[in-house]
mmCIF file as gemmi writes it, N, C-alpha and C atoms, coordinates in Angstrom:
data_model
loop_
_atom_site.group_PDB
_atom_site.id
_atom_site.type_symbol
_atom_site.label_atom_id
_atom_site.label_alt_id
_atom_site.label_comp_id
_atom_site.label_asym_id
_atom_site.label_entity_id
_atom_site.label_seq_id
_atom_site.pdbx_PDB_ins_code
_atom_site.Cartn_x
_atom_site.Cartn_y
_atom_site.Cartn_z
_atom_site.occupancy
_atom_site.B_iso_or_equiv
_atom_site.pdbx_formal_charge
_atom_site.auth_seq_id
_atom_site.auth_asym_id
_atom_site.pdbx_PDB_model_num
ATOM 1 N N . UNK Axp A 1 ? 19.335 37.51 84.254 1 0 ? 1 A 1
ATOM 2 C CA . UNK Axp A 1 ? 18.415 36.42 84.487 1 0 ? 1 A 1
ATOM 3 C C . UNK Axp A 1 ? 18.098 35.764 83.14 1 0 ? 1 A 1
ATOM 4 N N . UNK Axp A 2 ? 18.508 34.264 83.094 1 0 ? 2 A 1
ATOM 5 C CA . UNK Axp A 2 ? 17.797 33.587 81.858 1 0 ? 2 A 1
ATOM 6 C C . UNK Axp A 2 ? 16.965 33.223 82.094 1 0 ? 2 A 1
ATOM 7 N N . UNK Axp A 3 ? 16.139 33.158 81.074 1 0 ? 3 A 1
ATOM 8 C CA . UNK Axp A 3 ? 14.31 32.278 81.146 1 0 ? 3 A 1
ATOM 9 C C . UNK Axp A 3 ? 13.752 31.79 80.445 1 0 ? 3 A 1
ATOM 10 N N . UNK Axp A 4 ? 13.061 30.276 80.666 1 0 ? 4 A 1
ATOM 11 C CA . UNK Axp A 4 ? 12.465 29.302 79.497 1 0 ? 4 A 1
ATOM 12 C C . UNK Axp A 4 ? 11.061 29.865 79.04 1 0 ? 4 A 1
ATOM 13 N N . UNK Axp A 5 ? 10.89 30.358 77.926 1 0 ? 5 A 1
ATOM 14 C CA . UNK Axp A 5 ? 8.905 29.879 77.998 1 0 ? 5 A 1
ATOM 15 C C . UNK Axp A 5 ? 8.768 29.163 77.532 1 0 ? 5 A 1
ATOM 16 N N . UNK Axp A 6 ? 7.549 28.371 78.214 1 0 ? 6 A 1
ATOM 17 C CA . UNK Axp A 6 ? 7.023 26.991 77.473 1 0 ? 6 A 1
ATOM 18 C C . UNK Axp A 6 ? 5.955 27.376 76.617 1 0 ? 6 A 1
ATOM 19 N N . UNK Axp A 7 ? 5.601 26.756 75.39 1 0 ? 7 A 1
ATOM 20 C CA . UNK Axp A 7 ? 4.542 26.539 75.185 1 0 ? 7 A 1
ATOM 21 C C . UNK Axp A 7 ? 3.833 25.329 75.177 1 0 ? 7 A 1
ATOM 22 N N . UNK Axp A 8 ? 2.538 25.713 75.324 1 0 ? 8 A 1
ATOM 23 C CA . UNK Axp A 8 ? 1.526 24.285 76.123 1 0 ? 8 A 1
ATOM 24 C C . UNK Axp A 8 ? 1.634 23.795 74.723 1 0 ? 8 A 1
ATOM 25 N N . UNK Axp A 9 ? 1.668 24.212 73.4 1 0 ? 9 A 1
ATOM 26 C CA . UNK Axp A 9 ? 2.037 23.409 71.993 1 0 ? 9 A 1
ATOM 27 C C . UNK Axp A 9 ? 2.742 23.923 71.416 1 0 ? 9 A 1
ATOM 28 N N . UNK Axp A 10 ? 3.394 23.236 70.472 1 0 ? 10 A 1
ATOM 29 C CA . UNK Axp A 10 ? 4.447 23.137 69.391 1 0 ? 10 A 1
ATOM 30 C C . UNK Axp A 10 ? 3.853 24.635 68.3 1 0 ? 10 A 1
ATOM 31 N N . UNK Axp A 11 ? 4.675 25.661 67.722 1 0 ? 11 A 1
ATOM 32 C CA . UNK Axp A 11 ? 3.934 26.526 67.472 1 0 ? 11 A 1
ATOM 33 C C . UNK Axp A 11 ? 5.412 26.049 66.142 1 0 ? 11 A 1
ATOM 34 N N . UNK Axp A 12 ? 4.692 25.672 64.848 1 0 ? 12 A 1
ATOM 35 C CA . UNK Axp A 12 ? 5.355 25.05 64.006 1 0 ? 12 A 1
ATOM 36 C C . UNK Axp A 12 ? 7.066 24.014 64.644 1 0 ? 12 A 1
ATOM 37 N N . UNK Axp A 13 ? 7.956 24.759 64.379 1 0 ? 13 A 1
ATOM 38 C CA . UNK Axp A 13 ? 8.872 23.93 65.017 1 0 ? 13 A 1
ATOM 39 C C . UNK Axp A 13 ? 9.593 24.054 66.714 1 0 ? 13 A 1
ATOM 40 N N . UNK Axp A 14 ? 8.86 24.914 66.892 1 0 ? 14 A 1
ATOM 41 C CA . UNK Axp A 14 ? 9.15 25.499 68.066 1 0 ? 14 A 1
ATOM 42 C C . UNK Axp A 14 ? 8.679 25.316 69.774 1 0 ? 14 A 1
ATOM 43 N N . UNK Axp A 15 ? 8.828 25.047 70.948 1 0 ? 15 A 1
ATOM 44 C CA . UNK Axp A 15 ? 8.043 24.381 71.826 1 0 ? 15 A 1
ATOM 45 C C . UNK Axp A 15 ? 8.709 25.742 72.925 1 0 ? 15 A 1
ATOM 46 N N . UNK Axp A 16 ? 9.439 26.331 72.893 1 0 ? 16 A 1
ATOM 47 C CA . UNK Axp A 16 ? 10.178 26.714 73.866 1 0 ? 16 A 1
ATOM 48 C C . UNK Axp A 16 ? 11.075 28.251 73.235 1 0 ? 16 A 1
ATOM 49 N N . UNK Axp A 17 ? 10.497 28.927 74.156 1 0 ? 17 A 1
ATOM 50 C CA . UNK Axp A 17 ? 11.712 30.25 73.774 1 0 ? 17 A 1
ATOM 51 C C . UNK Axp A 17 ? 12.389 30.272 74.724 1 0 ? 17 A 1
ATOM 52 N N . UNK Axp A 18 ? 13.801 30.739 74.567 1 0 ? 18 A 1
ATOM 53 C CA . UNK Axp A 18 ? 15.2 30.958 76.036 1 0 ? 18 A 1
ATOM 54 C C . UNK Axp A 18 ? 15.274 32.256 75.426 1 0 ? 18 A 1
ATOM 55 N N . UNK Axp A 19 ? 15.383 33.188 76.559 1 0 ? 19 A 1
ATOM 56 C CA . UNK Axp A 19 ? 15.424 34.652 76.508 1 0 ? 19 A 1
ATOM 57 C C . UNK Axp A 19 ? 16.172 35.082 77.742 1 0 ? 19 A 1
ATOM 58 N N . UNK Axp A 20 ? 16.897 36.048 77.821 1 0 ? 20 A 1
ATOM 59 C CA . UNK Axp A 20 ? 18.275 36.781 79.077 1 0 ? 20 A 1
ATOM 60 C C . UNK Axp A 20 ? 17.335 38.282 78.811 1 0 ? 20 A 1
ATOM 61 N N . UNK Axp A 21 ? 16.968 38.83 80.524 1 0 ? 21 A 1
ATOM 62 C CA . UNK Axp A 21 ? 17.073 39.937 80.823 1 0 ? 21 A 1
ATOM 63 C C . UNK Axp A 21 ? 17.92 40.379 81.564 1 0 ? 21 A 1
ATOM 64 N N . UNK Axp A 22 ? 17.924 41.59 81.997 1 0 ? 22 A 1
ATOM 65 C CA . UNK Axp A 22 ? 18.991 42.489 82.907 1 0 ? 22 A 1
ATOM 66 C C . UNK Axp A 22 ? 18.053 42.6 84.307 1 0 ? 22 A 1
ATOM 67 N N . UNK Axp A 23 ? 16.631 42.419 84.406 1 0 ? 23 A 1
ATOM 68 C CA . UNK Axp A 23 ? 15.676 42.826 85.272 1 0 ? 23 A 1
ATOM 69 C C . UNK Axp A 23 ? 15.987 41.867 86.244 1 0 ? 23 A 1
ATOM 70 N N . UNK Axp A 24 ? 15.41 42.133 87.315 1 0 ? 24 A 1
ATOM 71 C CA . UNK Axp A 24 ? 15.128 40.986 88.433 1 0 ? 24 A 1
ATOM 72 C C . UNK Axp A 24 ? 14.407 40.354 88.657 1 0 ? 24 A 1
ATOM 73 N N . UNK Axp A 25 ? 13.405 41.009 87.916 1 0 ? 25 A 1
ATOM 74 C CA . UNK Axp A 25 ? 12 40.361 87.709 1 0 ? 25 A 1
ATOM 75 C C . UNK Axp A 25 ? 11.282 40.155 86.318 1 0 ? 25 A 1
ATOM 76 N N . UNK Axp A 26 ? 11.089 38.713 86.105 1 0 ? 26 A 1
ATOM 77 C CA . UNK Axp A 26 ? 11.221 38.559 84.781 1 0 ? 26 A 1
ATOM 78 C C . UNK Axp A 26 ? 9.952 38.643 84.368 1 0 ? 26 A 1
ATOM 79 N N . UNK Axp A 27 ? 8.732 38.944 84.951 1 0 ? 27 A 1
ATOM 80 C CA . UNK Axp A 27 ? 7.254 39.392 84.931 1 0 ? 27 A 1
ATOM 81 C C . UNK Axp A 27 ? 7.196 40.492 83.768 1 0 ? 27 A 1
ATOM 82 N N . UNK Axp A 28 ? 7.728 41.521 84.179 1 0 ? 28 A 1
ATOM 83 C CA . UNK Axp A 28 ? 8.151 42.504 83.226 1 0 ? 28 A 1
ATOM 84 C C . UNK Axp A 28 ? 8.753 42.224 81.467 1 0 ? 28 A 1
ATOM 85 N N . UNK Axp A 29 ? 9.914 41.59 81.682 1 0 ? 29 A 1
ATOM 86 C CA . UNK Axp A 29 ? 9.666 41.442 80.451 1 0 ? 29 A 1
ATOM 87 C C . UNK Axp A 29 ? 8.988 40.04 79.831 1 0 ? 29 A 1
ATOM 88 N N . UNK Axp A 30 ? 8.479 39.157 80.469 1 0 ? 30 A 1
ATOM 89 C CA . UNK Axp A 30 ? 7.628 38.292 79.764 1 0 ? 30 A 1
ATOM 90 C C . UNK Axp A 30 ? 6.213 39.054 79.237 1 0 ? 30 A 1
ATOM 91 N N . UNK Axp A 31 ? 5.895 39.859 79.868 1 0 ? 31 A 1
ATOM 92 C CA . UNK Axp A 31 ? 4.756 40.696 79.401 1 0 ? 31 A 1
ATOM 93 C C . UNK Axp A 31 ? 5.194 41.778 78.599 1 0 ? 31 A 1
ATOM 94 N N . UNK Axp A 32 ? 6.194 41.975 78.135 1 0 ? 32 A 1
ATOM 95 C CA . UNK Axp A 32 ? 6.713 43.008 77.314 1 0 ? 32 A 1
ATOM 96 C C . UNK Axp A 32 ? 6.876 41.953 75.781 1 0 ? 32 A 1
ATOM 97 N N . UNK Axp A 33 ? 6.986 41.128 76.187 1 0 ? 33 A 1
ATOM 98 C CA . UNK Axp A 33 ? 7.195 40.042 74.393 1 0 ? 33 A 1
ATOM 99 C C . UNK Axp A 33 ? 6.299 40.027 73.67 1 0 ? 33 A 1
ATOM 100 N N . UNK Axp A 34 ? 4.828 40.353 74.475 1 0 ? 34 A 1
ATOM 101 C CA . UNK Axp A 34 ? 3.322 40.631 73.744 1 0 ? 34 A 1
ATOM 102 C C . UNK Axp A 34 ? 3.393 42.137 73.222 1 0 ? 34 A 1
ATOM 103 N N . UNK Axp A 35 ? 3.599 42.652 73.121 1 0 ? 35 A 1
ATOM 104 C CA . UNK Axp A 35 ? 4.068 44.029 72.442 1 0 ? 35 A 1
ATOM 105 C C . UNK Axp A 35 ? 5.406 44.095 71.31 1 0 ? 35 A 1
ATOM 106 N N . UNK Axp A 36 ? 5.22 44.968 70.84 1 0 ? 36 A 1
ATOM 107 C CA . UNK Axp A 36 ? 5.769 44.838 69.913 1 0 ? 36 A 1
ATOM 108 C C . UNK Axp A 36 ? 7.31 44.734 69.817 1 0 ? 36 A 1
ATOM 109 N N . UNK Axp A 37 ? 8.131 45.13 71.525 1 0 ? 37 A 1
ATOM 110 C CA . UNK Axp A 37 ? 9.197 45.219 71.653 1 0 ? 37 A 1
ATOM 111 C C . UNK Axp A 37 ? 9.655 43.781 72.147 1 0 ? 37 A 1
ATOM 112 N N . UNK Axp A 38 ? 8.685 42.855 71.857 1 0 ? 38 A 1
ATOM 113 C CA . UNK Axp A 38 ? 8.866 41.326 72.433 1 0 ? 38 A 1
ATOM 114 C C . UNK Axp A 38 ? 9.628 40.757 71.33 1 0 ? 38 A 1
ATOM 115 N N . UNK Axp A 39 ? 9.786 39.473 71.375 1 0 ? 39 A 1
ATOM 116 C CA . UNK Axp A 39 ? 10.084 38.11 70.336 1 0 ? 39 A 1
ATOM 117 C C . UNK Axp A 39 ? 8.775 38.199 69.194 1 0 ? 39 A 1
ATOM 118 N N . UNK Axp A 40 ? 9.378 38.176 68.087 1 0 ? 40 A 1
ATOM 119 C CA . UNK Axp A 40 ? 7.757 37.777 67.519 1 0 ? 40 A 1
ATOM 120 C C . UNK Axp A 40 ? 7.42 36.325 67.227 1 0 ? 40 A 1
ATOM 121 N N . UNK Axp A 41 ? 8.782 35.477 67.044 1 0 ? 41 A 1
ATOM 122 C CA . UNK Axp A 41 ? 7.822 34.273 67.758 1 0 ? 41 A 1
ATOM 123 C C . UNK Axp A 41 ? 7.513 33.925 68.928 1 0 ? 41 A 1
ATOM 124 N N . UNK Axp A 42 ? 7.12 34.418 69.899 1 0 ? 42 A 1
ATOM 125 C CA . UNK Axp A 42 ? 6.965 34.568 70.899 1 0 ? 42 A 1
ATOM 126 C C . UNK Axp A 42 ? 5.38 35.195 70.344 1 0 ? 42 A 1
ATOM 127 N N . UNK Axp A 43 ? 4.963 36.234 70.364 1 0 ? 43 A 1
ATOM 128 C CA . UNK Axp A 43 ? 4.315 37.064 69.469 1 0 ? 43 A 1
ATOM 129 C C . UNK Axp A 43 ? 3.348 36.363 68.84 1 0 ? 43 A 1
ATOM 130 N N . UNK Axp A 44 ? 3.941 35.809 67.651 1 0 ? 44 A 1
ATOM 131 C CA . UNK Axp A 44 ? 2.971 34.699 66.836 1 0 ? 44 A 1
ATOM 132 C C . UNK Axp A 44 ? 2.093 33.692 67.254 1 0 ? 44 A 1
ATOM 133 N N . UNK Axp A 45 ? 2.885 32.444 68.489 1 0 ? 45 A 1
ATOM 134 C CA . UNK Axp A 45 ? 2.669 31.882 69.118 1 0 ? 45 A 1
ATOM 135 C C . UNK Axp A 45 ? 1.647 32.39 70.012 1 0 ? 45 A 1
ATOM 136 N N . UNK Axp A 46 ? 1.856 33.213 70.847 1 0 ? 46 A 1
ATOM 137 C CA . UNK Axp A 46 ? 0.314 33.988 71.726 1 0 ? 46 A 1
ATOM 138 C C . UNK Axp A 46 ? -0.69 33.816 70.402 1 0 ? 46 A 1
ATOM 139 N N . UNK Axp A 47 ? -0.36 34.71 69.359 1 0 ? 47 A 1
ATOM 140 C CA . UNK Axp A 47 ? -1.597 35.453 68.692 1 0 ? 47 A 1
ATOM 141 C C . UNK Axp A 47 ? -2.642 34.328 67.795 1 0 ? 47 A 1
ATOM 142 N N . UNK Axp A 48 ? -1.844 32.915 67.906 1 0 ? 48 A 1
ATOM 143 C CA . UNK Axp A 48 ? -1.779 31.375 67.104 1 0 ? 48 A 1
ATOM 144 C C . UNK Axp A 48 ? -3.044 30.969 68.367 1 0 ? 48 A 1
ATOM 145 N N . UNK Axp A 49 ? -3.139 31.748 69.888 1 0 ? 49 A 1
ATOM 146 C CA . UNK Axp A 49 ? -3.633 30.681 71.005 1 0 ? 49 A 1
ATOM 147 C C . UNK Axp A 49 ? -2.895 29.921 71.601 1 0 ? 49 A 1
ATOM 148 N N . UNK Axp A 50 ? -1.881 30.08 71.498 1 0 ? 50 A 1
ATOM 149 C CA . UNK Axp A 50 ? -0.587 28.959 72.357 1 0 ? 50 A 1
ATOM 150 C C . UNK Axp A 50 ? -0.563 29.882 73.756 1 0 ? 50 A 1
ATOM 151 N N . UNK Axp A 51 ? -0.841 28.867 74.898 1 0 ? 51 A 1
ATOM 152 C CA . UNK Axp A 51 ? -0.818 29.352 76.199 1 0 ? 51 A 1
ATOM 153 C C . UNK Axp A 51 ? 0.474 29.371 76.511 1 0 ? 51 A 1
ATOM 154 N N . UNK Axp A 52 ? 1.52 30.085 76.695 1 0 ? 52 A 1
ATOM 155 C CA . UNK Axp A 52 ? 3.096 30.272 77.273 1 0 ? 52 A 1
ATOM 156 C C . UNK Axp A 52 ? 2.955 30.817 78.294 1 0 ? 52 A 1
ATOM 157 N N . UNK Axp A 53 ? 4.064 30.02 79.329 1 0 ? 53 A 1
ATOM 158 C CA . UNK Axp A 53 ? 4.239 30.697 80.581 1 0 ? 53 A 1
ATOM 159 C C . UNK Axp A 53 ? 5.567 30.782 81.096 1 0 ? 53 A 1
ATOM 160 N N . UNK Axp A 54 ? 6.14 30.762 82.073 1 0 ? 54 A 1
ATOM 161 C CA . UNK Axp A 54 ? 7.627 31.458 82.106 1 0 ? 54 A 1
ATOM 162 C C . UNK Axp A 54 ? 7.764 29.826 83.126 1 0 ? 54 A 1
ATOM 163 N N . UNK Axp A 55 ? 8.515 28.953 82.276 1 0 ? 55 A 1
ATOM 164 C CA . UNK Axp A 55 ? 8.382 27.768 83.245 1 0 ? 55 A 1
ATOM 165 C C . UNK Axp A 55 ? 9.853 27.546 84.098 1 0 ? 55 A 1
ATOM 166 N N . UNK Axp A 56 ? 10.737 28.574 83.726 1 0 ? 56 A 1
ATOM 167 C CA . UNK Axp A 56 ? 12.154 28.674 84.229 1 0 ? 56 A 1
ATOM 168 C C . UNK Axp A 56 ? 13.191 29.635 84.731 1 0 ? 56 A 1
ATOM 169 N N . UNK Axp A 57 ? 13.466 30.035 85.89 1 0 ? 57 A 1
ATOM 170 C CA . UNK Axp A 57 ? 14.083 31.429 85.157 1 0 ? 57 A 1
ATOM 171 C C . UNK Axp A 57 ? 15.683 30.818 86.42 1 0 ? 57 A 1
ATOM 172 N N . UNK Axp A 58 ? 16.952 31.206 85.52 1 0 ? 58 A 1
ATOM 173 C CA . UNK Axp A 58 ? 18.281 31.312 86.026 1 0 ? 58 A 1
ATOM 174 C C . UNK Axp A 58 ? 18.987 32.184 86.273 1 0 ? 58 A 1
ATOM 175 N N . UNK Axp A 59 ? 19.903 31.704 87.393 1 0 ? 59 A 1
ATOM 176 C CA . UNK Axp A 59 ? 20.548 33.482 87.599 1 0 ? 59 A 1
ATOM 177 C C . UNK Axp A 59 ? 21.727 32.756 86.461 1 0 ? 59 A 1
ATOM 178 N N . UNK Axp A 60 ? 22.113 34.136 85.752 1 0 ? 60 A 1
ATOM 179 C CA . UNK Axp A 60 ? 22.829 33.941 84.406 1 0 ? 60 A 1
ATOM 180 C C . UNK Axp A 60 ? 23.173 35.244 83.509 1 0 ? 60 A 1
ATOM 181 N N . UNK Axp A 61 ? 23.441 34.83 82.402 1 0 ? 61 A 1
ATOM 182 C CA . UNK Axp A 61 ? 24.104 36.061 81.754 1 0 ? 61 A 1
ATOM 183 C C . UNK Axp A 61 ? 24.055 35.742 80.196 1 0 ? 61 A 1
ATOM 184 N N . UNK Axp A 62 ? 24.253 36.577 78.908 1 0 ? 62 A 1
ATOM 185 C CA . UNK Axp A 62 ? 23.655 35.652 78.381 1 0 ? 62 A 1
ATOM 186 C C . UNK Axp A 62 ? 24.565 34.489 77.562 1 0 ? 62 A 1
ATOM 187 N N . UNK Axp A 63 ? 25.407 34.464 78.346 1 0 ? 63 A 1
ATOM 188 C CA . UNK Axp A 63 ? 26.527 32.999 78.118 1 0 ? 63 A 1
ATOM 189 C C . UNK Axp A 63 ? 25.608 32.131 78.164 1 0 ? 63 A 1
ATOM 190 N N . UNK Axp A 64 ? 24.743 32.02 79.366 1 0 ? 64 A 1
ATOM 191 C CA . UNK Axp A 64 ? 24.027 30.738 79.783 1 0 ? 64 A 1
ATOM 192 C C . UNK Axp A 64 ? 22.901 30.893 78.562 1 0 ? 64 A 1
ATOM 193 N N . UNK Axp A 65 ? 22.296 31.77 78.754 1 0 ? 65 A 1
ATOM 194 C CA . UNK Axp A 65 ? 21.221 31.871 77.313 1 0 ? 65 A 1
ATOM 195 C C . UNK Axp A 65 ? 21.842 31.123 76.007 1 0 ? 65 A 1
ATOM 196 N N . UNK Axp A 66 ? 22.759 31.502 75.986 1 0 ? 66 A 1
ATOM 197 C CA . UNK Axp A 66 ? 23.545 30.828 74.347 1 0 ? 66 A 1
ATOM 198 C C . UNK Axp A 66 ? 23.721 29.321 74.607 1 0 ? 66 A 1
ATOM 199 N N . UNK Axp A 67 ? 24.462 29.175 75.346 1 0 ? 67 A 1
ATOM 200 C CA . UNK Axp A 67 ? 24.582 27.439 75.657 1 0 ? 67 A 1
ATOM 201 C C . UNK Axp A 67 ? 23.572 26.734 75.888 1 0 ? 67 A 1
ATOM 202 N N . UNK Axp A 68 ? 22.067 27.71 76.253 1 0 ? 68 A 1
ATOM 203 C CA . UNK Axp A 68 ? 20.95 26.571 76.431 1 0 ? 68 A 1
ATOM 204 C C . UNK Axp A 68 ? 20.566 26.393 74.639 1 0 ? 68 A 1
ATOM 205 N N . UNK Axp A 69 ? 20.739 27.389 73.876 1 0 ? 69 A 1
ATOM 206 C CA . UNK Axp A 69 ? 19.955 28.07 72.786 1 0 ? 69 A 1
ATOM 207 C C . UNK Axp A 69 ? 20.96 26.976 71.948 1 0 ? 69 A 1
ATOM 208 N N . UNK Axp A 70 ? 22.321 26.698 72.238 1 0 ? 70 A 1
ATOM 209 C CA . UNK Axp A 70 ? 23.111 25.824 71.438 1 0 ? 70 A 1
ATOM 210 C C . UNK Axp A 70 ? 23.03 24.213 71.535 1 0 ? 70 A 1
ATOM 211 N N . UNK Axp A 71 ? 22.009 24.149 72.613 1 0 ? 71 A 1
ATOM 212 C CA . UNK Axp A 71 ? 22.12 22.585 72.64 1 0 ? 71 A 1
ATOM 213 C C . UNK Axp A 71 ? 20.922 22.111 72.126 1 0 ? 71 A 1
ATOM 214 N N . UNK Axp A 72 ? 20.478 23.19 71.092 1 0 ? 72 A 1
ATOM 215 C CA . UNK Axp A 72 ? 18.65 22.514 70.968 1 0 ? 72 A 1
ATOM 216 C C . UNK Axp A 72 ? 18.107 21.262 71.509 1 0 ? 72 A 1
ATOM 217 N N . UNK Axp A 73 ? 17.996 21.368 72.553 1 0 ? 73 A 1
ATOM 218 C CA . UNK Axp A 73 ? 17.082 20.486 73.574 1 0 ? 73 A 1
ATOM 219 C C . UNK Axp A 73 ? 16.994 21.279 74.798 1 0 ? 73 A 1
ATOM 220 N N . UNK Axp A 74 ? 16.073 22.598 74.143 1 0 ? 74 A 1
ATOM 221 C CA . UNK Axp A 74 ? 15.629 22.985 75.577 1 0 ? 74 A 1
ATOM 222 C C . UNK Axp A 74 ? 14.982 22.228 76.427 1 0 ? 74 A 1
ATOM 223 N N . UNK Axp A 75 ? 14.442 21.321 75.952 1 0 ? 75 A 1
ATOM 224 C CA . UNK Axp A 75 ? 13.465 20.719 76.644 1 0 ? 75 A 1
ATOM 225 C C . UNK Axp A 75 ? 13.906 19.696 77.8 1 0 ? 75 A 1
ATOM 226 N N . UNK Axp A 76 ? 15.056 19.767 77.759 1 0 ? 76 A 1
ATOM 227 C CA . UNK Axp A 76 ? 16.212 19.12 79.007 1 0 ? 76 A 1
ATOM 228 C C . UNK Axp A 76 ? 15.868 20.153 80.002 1 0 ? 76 A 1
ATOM 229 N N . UNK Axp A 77 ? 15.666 21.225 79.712 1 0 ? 77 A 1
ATOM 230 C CA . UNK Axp A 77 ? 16.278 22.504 80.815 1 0 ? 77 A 1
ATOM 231 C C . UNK Axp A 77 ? 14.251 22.502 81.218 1 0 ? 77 A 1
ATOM 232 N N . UNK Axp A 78 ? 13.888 22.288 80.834 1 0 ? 78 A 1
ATOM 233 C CA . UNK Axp A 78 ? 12.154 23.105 80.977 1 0 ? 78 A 1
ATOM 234 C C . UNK Axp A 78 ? 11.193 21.501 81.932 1 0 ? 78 A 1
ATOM 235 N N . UNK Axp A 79 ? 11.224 22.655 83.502 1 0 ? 79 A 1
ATOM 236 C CA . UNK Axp A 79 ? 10.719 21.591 84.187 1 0 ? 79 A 1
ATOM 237 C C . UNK Axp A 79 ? 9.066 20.83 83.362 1 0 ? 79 A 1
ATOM 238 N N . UNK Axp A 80 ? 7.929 22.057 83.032 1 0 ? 80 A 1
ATOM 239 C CA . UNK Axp A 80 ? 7.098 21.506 82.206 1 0 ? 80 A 1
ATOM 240 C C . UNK Axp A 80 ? 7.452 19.956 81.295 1 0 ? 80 A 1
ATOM 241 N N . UNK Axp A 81 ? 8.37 20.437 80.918 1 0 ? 81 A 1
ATOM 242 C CA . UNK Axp A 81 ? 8.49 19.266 79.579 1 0 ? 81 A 1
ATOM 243 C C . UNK Axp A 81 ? 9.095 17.591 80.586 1 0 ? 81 A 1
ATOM 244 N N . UNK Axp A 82 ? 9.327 17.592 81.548 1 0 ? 82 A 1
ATOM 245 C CA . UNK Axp A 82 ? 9.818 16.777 82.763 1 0 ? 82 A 1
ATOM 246 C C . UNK Axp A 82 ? 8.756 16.151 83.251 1 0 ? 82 A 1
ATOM 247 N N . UNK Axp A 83 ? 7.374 16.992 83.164 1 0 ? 83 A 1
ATOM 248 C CA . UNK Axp A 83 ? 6.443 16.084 84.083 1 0 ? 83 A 1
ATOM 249 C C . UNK Axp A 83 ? 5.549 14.635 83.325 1 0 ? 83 A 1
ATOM 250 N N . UNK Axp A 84 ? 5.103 13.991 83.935 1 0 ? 84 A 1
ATOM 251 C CA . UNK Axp A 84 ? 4.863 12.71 83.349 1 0 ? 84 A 1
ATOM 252 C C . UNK Axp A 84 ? 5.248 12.051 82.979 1 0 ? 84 A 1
């Protein structure tokens, strides 16, 4: 499973993490990134006050993770960043 988090702000250059689990449920490890076995920008961003939430998740592998991660414009892929 691939998955976007958004953040509700820009946490220096950053708006968006793309992350691939093996789980089915990506609850689990989005709440595992706040610990220490997470992203630490991911990490930083929480600990900064940046509200992130899991605004995407694909069935995928992490081919798809890389090709989103290679086109820097997640923000194509992240329904959040779409509205308005």
């Amino acid at each position: 499973m691939v998955y976007i988090l958004h953040f509700d702000k820009p946490f220096h250059h950053a708006r968006h993490y793309v992350g691939y689990t093996g789980r089915a449920d990506v609850k689990e490890r989005f709440e595992e990134h706040f610990t220490p076995k997470g992203n630490p920008l991911v990490r930083a961003a929480h600990k900064a006050g940046i509200k992130i939430i899991v605004a995407r998740t694909m069935k995928g592998d992490r081919s798809l993770e890389r090709q989103i991660k290679d086109t820097h414009n997640t923000s194509r892929f992240c329904p959040c960043c779409k509205k308005g």
